[in-house]
C-alpha positions as CSV (number, residue, x, y, z in Angstrom):
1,X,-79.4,-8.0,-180.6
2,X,-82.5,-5.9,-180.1
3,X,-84.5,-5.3,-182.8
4,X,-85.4,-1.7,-183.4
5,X,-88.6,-0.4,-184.1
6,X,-90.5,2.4,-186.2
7,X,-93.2,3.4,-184.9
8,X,-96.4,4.9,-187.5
9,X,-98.8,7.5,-185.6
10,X,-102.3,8.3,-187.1
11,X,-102.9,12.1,-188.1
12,X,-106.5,12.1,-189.1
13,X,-109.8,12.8,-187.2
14,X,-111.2,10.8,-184.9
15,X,-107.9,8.5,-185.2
16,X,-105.5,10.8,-184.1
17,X,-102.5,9.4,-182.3
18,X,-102.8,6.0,-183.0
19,X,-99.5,4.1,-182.9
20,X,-98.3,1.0,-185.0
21,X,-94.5,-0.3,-184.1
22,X,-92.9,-2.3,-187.0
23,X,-89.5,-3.5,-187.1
24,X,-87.2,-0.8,-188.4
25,X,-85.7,-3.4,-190.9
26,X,-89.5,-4.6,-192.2
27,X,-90.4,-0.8,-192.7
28,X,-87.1,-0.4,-194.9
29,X,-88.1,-3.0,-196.9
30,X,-92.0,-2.5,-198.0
31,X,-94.1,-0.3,-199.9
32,X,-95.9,2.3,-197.8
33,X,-98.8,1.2,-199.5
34,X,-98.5,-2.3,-197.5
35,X,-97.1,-0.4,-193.9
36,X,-100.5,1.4,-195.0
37,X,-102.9,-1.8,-195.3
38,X,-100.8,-3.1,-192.0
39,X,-101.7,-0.2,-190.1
40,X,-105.7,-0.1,-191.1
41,X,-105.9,-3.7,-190.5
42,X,-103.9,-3.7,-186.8
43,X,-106.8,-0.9,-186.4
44,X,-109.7,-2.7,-187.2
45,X,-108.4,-5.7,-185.2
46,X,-108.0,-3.2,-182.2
47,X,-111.3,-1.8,-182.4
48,X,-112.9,-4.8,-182.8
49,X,-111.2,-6.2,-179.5
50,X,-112.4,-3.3,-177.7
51,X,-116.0,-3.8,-179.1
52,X,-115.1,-0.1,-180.8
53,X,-117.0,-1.1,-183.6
54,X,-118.2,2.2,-185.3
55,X,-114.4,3.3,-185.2
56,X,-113.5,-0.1,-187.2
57,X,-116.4,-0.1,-189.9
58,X,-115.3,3.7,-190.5
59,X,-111.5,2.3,-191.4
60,X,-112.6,0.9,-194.8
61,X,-112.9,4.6,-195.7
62,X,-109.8,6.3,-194.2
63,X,-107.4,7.3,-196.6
64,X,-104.2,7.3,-195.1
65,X,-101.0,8.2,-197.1
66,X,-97.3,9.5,-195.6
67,X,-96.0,12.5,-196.9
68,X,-92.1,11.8,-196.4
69,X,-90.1,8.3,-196.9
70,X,-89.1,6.3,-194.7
71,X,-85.2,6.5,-193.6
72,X,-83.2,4.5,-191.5
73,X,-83.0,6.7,-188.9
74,X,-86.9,7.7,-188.6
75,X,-88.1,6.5,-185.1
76,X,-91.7,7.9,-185.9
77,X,-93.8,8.7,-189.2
78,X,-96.9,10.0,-189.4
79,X,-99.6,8.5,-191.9
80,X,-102.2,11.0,-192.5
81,X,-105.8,11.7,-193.8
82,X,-105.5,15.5,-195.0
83,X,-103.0,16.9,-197.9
């Protein structure tokens, strides 16, 4: 069976359009405060591999929050930086 993925896409400056793919079933099951701490830290990691360095130290400060839940049949959310 294939697993099936959610995929989370950035809407804030600078960041915009940055994708993170979870496993549908994961997502389901966690607080969007911890798909939120996932997300930043798969970014830093990112940035840091690409020597992206400014983008990464600028992460600690990103406040990232989703404005709708998470449903079964949600393919993307977006997590973003303005109200």
């Amino acid at each position: 069976m294939e697993t099936e993925f959610i995929t989370i896409q950035v809407s804030a400056p600078k960041y915009w359009g940055y994708q993170y793919k979870i496993p549908r079933v994961y997502a389901l099951n966690v607080s969007k405060e911890v798909l939120i701490q996932e997300l930043k830290m798969n970014m830093k990691n990112f940035f840091n591999v690409h020597n992206l360095l400014e983008l990464k130290d600028s992460i600690d400060t990103l406040k990232l929050h989703f404005h709708q839940d998470i449903l079964p049949h949600n393919t993307l959310v977006y997590a973003c930086s303005h109200s």
